[in-house]
RODO-481161 format. One line per field, with one value per residue (C-alpha): x, y, z. Coordinates in nm, 2 decimals. Example, Ala and Ser with C-alpha at 12.3 -4.5 7.8 and 13.67 -1.06 7.14 Angstrom:
! residues 2
X [1.23, 1.37]
Y [-0.45, -0.11]
Z [0.78, 0.71]
***
This chain:
! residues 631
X [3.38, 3.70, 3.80, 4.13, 4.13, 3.81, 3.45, 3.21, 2.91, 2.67, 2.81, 2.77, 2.59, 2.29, 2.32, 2.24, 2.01, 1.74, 1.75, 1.72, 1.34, 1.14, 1.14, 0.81, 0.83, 0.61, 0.86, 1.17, 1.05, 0.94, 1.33, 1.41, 1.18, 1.37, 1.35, 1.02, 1.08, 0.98, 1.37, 1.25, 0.95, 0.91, 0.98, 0.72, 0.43, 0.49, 0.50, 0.19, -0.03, 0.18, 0.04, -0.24, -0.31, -0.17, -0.37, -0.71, -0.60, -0.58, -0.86, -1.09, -0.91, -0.95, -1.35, -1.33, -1.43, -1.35, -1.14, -1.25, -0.97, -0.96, -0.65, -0.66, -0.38, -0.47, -0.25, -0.30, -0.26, 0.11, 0.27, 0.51, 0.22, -0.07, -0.37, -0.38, -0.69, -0.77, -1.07, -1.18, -1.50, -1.35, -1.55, -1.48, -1.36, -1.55, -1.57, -1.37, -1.06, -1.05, -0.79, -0.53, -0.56, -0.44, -0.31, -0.08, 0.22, 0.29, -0.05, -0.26, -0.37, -0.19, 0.22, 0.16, -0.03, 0.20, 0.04, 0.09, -0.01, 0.10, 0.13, 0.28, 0.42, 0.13, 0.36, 0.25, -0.04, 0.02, 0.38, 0.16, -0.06, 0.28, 0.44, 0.18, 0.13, 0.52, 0.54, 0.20, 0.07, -0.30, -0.52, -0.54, -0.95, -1.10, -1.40, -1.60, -1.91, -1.94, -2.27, -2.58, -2.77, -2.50, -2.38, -2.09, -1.83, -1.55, -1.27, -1.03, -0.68, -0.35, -0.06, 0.06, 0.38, 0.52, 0.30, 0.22, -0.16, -0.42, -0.58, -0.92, -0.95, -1.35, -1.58, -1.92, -2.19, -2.20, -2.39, -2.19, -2.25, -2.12, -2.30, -1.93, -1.55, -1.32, -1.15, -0.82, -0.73, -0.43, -0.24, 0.14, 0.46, 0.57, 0.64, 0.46, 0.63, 0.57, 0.75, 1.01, 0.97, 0.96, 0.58, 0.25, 0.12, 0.39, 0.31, -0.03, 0.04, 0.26, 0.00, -0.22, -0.03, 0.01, -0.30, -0.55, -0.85, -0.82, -1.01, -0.75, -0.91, -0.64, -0.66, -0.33, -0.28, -0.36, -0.71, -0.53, -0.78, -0.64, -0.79, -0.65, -0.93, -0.89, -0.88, -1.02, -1.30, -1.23, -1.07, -0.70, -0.65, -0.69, -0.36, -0.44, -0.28, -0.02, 0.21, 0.55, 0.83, 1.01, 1.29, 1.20, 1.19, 1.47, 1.57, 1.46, 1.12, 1.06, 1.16, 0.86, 0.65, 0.64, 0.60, 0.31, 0.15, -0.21, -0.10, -0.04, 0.20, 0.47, 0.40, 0.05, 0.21, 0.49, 0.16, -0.04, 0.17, 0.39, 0.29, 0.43, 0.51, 0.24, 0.16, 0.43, 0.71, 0.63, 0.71, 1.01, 1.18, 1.07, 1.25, 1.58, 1.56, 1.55, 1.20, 0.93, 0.57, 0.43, 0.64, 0.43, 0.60, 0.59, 0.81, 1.10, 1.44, 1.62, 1.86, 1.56, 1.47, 1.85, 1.88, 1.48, 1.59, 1.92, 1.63, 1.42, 1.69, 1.83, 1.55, 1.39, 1.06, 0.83, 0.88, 0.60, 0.28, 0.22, -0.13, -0.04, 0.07, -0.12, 0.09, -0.05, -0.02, 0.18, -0.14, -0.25, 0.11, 0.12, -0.25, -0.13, 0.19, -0.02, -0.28, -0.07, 0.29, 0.28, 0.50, 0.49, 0.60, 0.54, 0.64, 0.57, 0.66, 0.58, 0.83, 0.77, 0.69, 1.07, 1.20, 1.46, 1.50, 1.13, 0.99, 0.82, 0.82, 0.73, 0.93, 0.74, 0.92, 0.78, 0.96, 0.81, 0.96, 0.91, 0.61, 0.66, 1.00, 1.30, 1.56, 1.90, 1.82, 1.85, 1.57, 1.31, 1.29, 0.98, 1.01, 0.73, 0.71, 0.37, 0.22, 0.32, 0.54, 0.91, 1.03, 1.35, 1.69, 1.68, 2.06, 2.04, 1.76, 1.78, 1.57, 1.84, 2.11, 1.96, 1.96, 2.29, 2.44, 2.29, 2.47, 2.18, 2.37, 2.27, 1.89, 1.92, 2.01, 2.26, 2.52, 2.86, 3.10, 2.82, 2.69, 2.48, 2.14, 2.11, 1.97, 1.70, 1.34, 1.21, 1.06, 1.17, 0.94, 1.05, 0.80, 0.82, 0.56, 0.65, 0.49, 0.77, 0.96, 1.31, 1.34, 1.64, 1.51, 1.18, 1.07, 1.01, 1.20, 1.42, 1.45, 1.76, 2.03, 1.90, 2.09, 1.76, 1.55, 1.89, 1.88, 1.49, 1.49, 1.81, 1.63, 1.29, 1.43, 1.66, 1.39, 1.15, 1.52, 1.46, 1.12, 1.31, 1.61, 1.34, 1.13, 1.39, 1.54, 1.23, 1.11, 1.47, 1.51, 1.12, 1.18, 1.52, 1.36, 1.06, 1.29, 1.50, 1.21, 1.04, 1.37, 1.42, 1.00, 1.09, 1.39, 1.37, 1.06, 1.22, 1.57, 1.35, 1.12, 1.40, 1.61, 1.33, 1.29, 1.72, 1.71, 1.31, 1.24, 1.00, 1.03, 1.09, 0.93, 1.10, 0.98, 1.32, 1.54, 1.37, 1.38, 1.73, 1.83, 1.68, 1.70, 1.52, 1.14, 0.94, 0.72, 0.52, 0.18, -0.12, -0.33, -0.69, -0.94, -1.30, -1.66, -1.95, -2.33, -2.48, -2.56, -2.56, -2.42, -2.14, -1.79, -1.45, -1.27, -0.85, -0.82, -0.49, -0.32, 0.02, 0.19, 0.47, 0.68, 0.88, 1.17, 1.35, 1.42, 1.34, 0.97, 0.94, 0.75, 0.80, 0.60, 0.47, 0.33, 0.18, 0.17, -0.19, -0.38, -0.61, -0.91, -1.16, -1.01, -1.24, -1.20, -0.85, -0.69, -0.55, -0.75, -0.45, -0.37, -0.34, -0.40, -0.20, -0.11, -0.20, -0.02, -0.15, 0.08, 0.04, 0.19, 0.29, 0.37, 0.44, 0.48, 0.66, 0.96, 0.79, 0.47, 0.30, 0.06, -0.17, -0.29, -0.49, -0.75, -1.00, -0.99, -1.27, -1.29, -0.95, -0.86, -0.56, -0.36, -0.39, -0.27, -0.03, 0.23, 0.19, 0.51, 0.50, 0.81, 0.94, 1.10, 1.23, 1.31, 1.62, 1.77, 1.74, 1.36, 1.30, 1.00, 0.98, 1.20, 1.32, 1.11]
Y [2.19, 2.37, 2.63, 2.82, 2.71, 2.86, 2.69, 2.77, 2.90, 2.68, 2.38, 2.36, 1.98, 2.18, 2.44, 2.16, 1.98, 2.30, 2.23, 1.89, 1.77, 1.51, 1.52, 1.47, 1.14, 1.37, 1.66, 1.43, 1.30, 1.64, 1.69, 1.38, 1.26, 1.12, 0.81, 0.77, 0.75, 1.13, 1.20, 1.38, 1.51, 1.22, 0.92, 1.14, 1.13, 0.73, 0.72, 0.96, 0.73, 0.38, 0.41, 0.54, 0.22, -0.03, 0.10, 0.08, -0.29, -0.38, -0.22, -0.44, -0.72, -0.75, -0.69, -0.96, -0.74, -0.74, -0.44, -0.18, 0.10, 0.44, 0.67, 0.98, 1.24, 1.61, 1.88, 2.21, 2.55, 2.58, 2.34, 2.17, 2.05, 1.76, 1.65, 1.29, 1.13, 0.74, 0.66, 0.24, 0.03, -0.09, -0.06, 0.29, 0.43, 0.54, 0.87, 0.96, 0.75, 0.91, 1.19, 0.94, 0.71, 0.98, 1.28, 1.08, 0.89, 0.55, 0.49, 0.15, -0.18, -0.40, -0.35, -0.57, -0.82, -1.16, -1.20, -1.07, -0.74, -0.45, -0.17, -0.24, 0.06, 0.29, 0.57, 0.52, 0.72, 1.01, 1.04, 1.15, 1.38, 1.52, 1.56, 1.74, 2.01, 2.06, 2.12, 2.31, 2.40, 2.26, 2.08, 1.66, 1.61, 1.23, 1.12, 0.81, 0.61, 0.31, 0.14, 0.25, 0.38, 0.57, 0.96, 0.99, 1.21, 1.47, 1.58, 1.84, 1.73, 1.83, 1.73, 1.93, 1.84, 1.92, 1.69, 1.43, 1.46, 1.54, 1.91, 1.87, 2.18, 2.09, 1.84, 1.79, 1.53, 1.53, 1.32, 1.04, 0.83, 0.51, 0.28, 0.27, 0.33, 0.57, 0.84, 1.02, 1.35, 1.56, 1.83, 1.78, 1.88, 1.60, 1.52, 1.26, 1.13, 0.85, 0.59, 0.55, 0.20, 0.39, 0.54, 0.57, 0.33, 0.11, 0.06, -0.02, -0.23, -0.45, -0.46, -0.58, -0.85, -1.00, -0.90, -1.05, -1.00, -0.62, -0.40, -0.05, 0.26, 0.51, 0.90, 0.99, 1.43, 1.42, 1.28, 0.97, 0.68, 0.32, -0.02, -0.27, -0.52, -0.83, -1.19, -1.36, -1.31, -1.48, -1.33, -1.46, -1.65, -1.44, -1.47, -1.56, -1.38, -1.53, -1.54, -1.48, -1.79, -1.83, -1.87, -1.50, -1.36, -1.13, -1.07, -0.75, -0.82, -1.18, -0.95, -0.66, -0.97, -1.08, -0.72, -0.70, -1.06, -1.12, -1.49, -1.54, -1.87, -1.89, -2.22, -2.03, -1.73, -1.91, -2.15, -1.83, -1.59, -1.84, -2.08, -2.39, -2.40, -2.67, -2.71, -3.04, -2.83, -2.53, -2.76, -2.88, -2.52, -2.38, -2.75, -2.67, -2.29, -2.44, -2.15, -2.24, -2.23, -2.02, -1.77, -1.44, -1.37, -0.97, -1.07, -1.27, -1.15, -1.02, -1.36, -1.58, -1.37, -1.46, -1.81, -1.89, -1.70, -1.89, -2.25, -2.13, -2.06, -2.43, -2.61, -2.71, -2.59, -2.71, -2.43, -2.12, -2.20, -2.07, -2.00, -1.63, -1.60, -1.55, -1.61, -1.54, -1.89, -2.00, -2.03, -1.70, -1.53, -1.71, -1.54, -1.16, -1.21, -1.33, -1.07, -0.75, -0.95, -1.08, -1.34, -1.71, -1.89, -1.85, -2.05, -2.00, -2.14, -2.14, -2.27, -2.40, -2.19, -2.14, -1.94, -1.68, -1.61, -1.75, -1.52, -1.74, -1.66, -1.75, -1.71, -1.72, -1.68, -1.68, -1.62, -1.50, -1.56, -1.49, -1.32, -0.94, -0.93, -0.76, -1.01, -0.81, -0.59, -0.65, -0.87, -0.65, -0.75, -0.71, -0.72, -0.78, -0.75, -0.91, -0.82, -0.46, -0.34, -0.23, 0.01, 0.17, 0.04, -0.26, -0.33, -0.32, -0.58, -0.96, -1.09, -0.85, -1.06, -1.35, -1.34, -1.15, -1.51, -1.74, -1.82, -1.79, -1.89, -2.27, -2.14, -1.98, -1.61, -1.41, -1.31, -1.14, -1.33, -1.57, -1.35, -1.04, -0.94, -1.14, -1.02, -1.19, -1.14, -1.20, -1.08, -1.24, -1.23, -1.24, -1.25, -1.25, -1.31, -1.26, -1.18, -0.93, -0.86, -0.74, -0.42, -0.19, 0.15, 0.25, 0.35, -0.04, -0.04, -0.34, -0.67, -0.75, -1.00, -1.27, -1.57, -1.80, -1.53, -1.55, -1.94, -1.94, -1.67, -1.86, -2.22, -2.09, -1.91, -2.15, -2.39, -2.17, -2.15, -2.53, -2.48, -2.20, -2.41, -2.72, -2.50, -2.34, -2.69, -2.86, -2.60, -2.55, -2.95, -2.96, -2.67, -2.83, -3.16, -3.01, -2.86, -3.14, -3.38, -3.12, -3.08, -3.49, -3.51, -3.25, -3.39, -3.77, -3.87, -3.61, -3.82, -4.16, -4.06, -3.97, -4.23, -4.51, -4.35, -4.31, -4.68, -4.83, -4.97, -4.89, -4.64, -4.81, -4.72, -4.43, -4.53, -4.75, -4.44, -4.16, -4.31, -4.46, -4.05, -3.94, -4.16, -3.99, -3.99, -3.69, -3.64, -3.35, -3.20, -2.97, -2.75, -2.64, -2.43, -2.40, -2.37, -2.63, -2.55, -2.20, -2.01, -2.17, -2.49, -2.40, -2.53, -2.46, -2.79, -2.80, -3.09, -3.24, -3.40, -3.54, -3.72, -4.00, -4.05, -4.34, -4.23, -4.51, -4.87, -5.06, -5.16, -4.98, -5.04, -4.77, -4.59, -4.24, -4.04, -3.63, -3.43, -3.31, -3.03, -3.09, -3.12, -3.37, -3.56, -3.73, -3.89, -4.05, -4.25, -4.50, -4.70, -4.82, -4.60, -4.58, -4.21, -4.14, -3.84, -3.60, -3.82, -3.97, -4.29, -4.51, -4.81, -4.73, -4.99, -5.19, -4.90, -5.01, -4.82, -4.48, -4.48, -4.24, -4.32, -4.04, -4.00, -3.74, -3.64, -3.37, -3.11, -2.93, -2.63, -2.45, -2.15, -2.08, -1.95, -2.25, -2.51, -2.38, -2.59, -2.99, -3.19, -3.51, -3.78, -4.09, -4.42, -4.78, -4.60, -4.65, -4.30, -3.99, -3.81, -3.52, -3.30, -3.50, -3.56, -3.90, -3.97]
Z [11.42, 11.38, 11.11, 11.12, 11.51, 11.57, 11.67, 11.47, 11.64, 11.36, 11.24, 10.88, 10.88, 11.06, 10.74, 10.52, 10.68, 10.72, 10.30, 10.27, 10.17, 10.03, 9.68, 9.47, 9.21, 8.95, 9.00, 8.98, 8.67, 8.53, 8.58, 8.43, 8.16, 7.92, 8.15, 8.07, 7.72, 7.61, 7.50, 7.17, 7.01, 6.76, 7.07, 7.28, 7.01, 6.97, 7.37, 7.44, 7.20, 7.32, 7.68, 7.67, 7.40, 7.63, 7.88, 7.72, 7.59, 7.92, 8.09, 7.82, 7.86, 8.24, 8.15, 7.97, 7.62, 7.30, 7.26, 6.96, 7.01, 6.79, 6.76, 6.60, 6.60, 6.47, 6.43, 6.65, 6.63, 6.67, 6.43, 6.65, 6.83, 6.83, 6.96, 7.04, 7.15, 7.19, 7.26, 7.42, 7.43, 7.80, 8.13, 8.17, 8.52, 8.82, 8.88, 9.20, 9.05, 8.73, 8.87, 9.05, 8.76, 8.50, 8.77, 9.02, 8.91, 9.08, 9.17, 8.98, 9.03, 8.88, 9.08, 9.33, 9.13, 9.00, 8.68, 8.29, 8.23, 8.00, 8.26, 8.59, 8.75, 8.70, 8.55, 8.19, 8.12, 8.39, 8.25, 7.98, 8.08, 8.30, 7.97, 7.80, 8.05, 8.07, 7.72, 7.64, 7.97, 7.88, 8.06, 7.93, 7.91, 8.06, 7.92, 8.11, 8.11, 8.32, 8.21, 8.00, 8.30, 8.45, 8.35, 8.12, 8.29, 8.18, 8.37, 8.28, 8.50, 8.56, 8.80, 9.10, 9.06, 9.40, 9.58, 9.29, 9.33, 9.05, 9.02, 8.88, 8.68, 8.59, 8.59, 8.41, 8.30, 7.91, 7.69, 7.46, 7.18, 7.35, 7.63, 7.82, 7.75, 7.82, 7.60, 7.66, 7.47, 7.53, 7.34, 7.36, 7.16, 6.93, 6.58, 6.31, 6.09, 5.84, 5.64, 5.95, 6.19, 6.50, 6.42, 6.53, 6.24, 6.30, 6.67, 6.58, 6.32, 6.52, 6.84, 6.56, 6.47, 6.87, 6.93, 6.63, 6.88, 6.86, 6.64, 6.60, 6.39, 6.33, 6.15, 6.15, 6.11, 5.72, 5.80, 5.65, 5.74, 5.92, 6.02, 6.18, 6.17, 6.42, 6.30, 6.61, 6.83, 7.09, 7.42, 7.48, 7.74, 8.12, 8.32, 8.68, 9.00, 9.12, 9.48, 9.54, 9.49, 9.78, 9.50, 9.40, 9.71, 9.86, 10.22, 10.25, 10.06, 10.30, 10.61, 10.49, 10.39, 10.79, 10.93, 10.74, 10.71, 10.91, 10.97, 11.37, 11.28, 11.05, 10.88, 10.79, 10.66, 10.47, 10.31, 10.26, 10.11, 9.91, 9.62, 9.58, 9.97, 10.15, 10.53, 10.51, 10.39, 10.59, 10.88, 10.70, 10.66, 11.01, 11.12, 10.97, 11.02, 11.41, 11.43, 11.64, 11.52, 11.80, 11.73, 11.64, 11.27, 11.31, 11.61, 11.43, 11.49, 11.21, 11.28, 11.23, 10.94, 10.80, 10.88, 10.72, 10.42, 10.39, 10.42, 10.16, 9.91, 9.95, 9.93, 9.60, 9.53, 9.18, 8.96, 8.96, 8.84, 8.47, 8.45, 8.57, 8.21, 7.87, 7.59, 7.22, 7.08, 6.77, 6.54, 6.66, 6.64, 6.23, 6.22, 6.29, 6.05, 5.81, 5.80, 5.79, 5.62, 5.26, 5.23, 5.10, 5.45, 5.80, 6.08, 6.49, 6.80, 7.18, 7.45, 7.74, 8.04, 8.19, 8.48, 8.57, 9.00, 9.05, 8.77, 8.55, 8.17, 7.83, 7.48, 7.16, 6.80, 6.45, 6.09, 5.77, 5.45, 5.10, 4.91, 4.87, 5.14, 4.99, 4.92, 4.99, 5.31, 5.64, 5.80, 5.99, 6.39, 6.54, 6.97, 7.21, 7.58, 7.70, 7.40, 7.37, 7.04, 7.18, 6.88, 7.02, 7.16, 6.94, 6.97, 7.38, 7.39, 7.46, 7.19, 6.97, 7.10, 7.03, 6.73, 6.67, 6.83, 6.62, 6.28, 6.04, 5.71, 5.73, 5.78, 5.40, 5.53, 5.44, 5.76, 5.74, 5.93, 6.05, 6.37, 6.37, 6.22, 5.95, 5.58, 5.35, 5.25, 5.63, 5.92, 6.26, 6.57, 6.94, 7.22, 7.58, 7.83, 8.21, 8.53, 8.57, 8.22, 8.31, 8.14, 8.12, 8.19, 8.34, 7.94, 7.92, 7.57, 7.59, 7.79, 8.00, 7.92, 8.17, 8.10, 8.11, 7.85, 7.62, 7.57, 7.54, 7.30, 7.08, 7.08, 6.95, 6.65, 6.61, 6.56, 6.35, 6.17, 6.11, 5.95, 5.70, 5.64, 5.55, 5.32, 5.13, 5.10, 4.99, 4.70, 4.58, 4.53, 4.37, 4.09, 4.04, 3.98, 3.76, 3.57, 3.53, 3.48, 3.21, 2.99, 2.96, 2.89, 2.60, 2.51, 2.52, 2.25, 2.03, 2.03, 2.08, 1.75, 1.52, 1.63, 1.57, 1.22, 1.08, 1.23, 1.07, 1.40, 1.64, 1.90, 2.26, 2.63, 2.80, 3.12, 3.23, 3.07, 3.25, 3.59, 3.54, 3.48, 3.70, 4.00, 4.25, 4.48, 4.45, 4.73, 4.61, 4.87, 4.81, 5.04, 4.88, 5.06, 5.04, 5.20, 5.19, 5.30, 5.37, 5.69, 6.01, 5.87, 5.60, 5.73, 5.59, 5.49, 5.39, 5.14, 5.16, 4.87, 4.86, 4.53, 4.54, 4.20, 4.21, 3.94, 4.06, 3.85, 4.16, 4.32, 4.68, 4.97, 5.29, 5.50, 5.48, 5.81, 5.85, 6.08, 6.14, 6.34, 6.63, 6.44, 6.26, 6.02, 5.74, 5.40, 5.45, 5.12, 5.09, 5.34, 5.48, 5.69, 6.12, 6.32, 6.68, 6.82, 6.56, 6.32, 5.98, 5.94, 5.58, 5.47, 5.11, 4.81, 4.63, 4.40, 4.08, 3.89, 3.66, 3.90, 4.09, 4.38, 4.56, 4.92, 5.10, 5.40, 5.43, 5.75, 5.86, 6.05, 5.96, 5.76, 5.55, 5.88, 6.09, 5.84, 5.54, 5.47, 5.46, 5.71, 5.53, 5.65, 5.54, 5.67, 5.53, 5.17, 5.02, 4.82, 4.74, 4.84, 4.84, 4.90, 5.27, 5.55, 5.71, 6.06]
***
């Protein structure tokens, strides 16, 4: 190298290079850990107490237990900070991983798995315990039992940041009041605050809702006691492990794939490591990728690498299979809103499995409406990633979007300009379940734009927009009817009786007058609760009843049909009547001008969250109904 015409005797690349180094991922995000979410002390107290939640969720889950989770968060010496402990009733941990689990960043079980999960990247709860010894140097304690006959340990850790590997400070045998579980304590700078959406209590409440199988305790710093009490105890659903889509797969990731694979053909390693590729079309793409069989796939040429890549992308494959994913369920979803929401409607839905670039994925969406909602504000969202709350960056998040595109003013909510969030007494729900949820930043606080996610997320609430539009409708039509109907019963025999007596004569039917004024059906339904026999044998039955008014001058015959539950159905009337598919169908009439005719069934074995409002429909009737929709 030349400079000012001489040679240098070092050249300065050499300089450089003696101070280049590998550069630790716990001391990189030491640097840096506002990417993890801990940007100020009121985002790092939600945070500290969000992953080390998820992660006992989780842990139970995989066990295949009923989770029973307690939070508390105390105030500490110094009063900027807080000791947040949350303690599980999971399997607990094994002793010699209980330092990488909570000391070394990047390191878990569940990355390379394809199947729904909370945590992924293993970063969550170390970022924690990272983040509390960078901000008050203490120690984060571990407490652990795996089974009645086994010792309950406790581990006092920290993180060496400039190798990423746990420092086990000390380690004992205590004795604990619990058969197996694991309980996480650290001391960390944050703030608490309350009457705000992006808190503790908050959090928890919403992982209550999408989780109604979880039992959540909570003391929050004022000894302030919570519970979140679950509605269900029945384990959702377990999402199975899945394999890669070839449709999924990049170059670089099929090329690592092959270096790495046991298989000593190719058509065995593209049937092994692949679903939804079989031993017929393994032949197939080795046949157009012009690749023979015996060829040893560690040994494939980056050419051969290209050109079966290249196959696999143009060929169509069946779409991933969707048992790697657990979605809540509509009646589960209406379950949570229920239980912590009052309101006087509420309406779910769950799509159909879809897929974005051979991630499969699952959209659910639920709207509340009513009760004790404020009217005139802005409708509260409430975001879900595989069942975990997402509290911050609201307006950079898909489900956001969603809804900002959608013009909610036909679905009775007010919207300036007919786009953005929309106002009203409601709460929207978005969820979205994925094997691999395309987050925007490594915090895991909003979903990507994906075009696929988009139009899931806007067809689901625009249907549950449906449901709102049809129930407004409905009870708007039936009190303006009622009232209608109540001022002419009023009103009539007091013009009929004075009229009869100025004139001597006697006082004539208002049957013909009414219904000629009022020209309308009224299709009016019912929902009653209650519990028959004790013990062992009581059973919760929803009686049904639905009324037909003919205020009409004219005899009608039509049908009738309701939609019905999956569940035994007794005590049908009429008895002409014919069930299908979850469907009631009865052939109504003749019913005559002024007359009312009543049908009904009985339900057994649902509660007031599984069946709440009655969808009754109509066809072959002539005029106006309401209180029903045409079939």
């Amino acid at each position: 190298m030349l400079n000012g015409g001489n040679l240098l005797d070092v050249p300065y690349a050499q300089k450089m290079a003696e101070s280049q180094k590998e550069i630790s991922i716990s001391d990189f995000f030491a640097k840096n850990r506002q990417i993890l979410g801990f940007d100020n002390p009121s985002k790092a107290m939600l945070v500290s107490v969000k992953e080390a939640v998820d992660n006992s969720l989780d842990a139970c889950e995989e066990a295949g237990i009923l989770p029973v989770i307690t939070v508390k968060v105390q105030k500490a010496d110094d009063r900027d900070k807080f000791k947040v402990t949350v303690r599980d009733n999971g399997p607990g941990i094994v002793k010699h991983q209980i330092p990488n689990v909570f000391g070394r960043l990047l390191y878990g079980s569940r990355f390379h798995a394809i199947r729904q999960s909370r945590g992924q990247q293993g970063i969550g709860i170390s970022s924690v315990v990272l983040y509390s010894q960078l901000t008050t140097g203490k120690t984060t304690s571990v407490i652990s039992k795996i089974g009645e006959d086994y010792p309950c340990i406790r581990m006092e850790i920290q993180i060496n940041t400039k190798t990423n590997r746990p420092q086990i400070i000390s380690s004992e045998v205590i004795l604990w009041d619990q058969s197996h579980g694991t309980e996480f304590s650290c001391e960390i700078e944050g703030r608490y605050q309350k009457n705000k959406k992006q808190t503790v209590y908050e959090y928890l409440r919403s992982t209550a809702i999408v989780n109604p199988h979880v039992d959540i305790h909570f003391e929050d710093p004022d000894g302030e006691k919570f519970h979140f009490q679950k509605v269900v105890d029945k384990m959702p659903e377990s999402a199975k492990e899945s394999k890669p889509h070839p449709h999924g797969t990049e170059l670089g990731v099929l090329k690592n794939m092959l270096q790495y694979t046991e298989a000593k053909k190719i058509t065995s390693f593209l049937t092994n490591e692949f679903t939804r590729i079989s031993p017929r079309g393994a032949h197939d793409i080795i046949e157009k990728a012009g690749i023979k069989d015996s060829v040893i796939p560690k040994k494939m040429t980056l050419e051969n690498i290209q050109t079966m890549y290249s196959v696999l992308q143009d060929m169509k494959f069946m779409s991933p299979p969707t048992d790697c994913l657990s979605p809540i369920g509509d009646r589960l979803i209406r379950k949570g809103l229920r239980k912590e929401i009052d309101s006087k409607f509420a309406y779910t839905v769950t799509r159909e499995p879809k897929v974005f670039r051979g991630t499969p994925f699952q959209v659910e969406a639920g709207i509340v409406y009513g009760g004790e909602l404020p009217p005139g504000e802005t409708v509260q969202i409430l975001r879900f990633a595989n069942r975990v709350p997402l509290l911050y960056q609201q307006g950079g998040c898909v489900m956001t979007h969603a809804i900002e595109r959608i013009n909610w003013r036909p679905y009775g909510l007010e919207q300036r300009g007919g786009k953005g969030i929309p106002a009203g007494p409601a709460v929207i729900l978005v969820h979205i379940a994925s094997t691999n949820v395309p987050f925007t930043s490594e915090s895991k606080e909003a979903v990507a734009d994906v075009d696929e996610i988009i139009d899931e997320c806007t067809r689901a609430l625009m249907d549950c927009g449906r449901r709102i539009r049809s129930h407004i409708n409905k009870k708007k039509k039936l009190k303006k009817v009622s009232e209608k109907y109540t001022l002419i019963k009023e009103i009539l025999p007091e013009i009929a009786s004075k009229s009869s007596g100025i004139l001597d004569r006697p006082q004539l039917p208002l049957d013909e007058v009414i219904t000629k004024i009022m020209n309308v059906h009224v299709i009016d339904s019912g929902i009653h609760f209650h519990e028959v026999g004790e013990g062992d044998e009581k059973q919760l039955l929803t009686e049904v009843t639905i009324r037909v008014q003919n205020y009409t001058q004219k005899e009608k015959k039509f049908k009738m049909a309701v939609k019905v539950p999956n569940t035994l159905i007794q005590g049908v009337y009429p008895e002409k009547y014919i069930i299908k598919q979850g469907v009631i169908e009865w052939d109504v009439g003749p019913l005559l001008p002024a007359r009312s005719l009543h049908l009904g069934f009985t339900l057994v074995g649902l509660d007031k969250d599984e069946y709440e409002e009655v969808e009754v429909y109509y066809s072959k009737l002539t005029g106006e109904v309401i209180g029903a929709d045409p079939m």
